[in-house]
N, C-alpha and C positions, 0 to 999 in steps of 0.2 A: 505418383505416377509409376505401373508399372511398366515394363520393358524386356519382349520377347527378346532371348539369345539363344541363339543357335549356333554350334561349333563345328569345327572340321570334322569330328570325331559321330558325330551324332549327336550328341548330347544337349539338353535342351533345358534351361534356367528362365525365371523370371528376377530379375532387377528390378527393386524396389526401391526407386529414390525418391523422398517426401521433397512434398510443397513447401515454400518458406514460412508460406501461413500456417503451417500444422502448429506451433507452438514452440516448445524448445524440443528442436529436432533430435539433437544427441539422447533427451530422455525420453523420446518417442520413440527412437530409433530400438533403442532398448527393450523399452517396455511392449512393443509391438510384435519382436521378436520371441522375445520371454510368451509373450501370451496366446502368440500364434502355437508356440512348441507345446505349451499348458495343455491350452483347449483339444491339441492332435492327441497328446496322451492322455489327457483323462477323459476326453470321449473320443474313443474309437471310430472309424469310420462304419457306418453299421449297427453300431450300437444305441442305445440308448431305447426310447419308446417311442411309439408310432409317432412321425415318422422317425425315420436312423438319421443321426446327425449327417454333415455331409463331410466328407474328406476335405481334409487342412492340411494342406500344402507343407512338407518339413522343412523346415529355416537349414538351410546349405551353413551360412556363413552372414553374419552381421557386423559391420561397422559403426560403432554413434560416434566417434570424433570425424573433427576435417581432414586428420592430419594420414592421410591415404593417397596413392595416385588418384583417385577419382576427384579429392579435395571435397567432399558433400559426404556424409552419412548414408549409407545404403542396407538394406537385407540383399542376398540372393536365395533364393528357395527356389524348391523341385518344380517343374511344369507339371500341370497335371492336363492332361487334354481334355477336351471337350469344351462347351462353348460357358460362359459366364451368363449370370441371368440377368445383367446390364444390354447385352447382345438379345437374349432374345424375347425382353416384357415386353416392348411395343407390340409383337406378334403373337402374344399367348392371348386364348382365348379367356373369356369371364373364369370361368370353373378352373384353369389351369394360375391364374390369377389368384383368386381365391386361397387357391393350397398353395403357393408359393407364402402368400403373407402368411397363412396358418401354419405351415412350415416354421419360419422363420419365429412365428412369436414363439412357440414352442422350443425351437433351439436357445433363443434368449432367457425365458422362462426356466428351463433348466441350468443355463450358465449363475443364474440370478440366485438359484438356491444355495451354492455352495457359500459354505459359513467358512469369512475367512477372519484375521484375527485383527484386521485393521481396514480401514478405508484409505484409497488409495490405490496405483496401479501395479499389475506382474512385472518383476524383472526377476530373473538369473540372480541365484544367490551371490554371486561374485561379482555381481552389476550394481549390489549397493553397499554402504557404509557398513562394516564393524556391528556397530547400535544396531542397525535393524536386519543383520543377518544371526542376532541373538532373537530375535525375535520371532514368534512361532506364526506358522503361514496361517494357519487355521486354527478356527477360535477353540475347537475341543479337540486334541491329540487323537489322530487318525487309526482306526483300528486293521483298515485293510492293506494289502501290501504297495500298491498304486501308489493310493492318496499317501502310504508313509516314506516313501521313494517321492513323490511330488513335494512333498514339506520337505528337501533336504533340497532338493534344486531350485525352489519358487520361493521369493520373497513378496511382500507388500512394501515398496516404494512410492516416492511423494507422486502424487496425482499426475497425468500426461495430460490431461483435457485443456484443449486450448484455451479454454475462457479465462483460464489459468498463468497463460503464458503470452496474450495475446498483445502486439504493441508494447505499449508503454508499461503495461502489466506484466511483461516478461524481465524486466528492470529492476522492478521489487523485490528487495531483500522480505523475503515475508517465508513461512511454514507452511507449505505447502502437502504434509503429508508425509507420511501415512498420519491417520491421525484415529483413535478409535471414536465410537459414538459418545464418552465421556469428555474426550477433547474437545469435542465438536460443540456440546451443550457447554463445556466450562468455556469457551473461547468466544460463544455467542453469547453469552449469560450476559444482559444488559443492566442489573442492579445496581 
């Protein structure tokens, strides 16, 4: 859920405090923040190919433990004005429809290409263990100066996705990640 704030001063944030069904919150809380900050730096607003990605809000400030006055894990990140496209699909026409979805697979689409060196979600290199802050973000050593500035802040940590976390499955002593394509095939291998 997010939550307009407005201050004495002018100043105007959005509060981001997750559902309980999101999974395990503190490593959502995390990973969410990490990858909001990712996606803002390595695609600019503007950038990218037809169309320009869209502007991503900068993470102000993130919490994943309880132990805060709020008591709940929260991000705060910048307002960006204008309206959300939650607000206004019931009222876009077919064609304005259309390029909204083709928008959207296209920004996916390029998120999907980057070769990273493990399966699993973004955190903040100081968001994960030791072991996997040895661990290189991307699967081939970065040539440009961005992505070589991004593998020094970004890790690959255990997966956020709820299916992962949900209920009685958040309980599980289990490995959840990161895990490469070799893990993945030796950990399913039924022989």
């Amino acid at each position: 859920e997010f939550f307009f704030l407005q201050f004495d001063n002018g100043k105007e944030l959005l509060a981001r405090i997750p559902c309980p069904i999101a999974g395990n919150l503190s490593l959502s809380i995390s990973s969410e923040a990490a990858t909001m900050e990712y996606v803002r730096l390595r695609y600019p607003s503007g950038s990218g190919e037809v169309p320009p990605f869209p502007k991503i809000p900068r993470v102000l400030a993130w919490v994943s433990s309880f132990e805060n006055p709020v008591a709940w894990p929260y991000t705060l990140c910048e307002h960006l004005p204008g309206a959300t496209l939650d607000k206004k699909w019931l009222s876009m026409g077919e064609k304005a429809v259309k390029e909204a979805i083709r928008d959207i697979a296209l920004f996916e689409t390029d998120l999907l290409r980057e070769s990273f060196s493990q399966h699993g979600s973004i955190f903040f290199a100081e968001s994960v263990s030791q072991e996997l802050r040895e661990r290189p973000l991307y699967a081939e050593p970065p040539t440009d100066t961005l992505c070589m500035d991004l593998a020094h802040k970004f890790r690959i940590g255990p997966t956020v996705n709820r299916e992962w976390w949900r209920g009685s499955y958040g309980k599980i002593t289990a490995d959840r990640g990161p895990c490469t394509l070799r893990d993945y095939v030796y950990c399913t291998d039924i022989h």
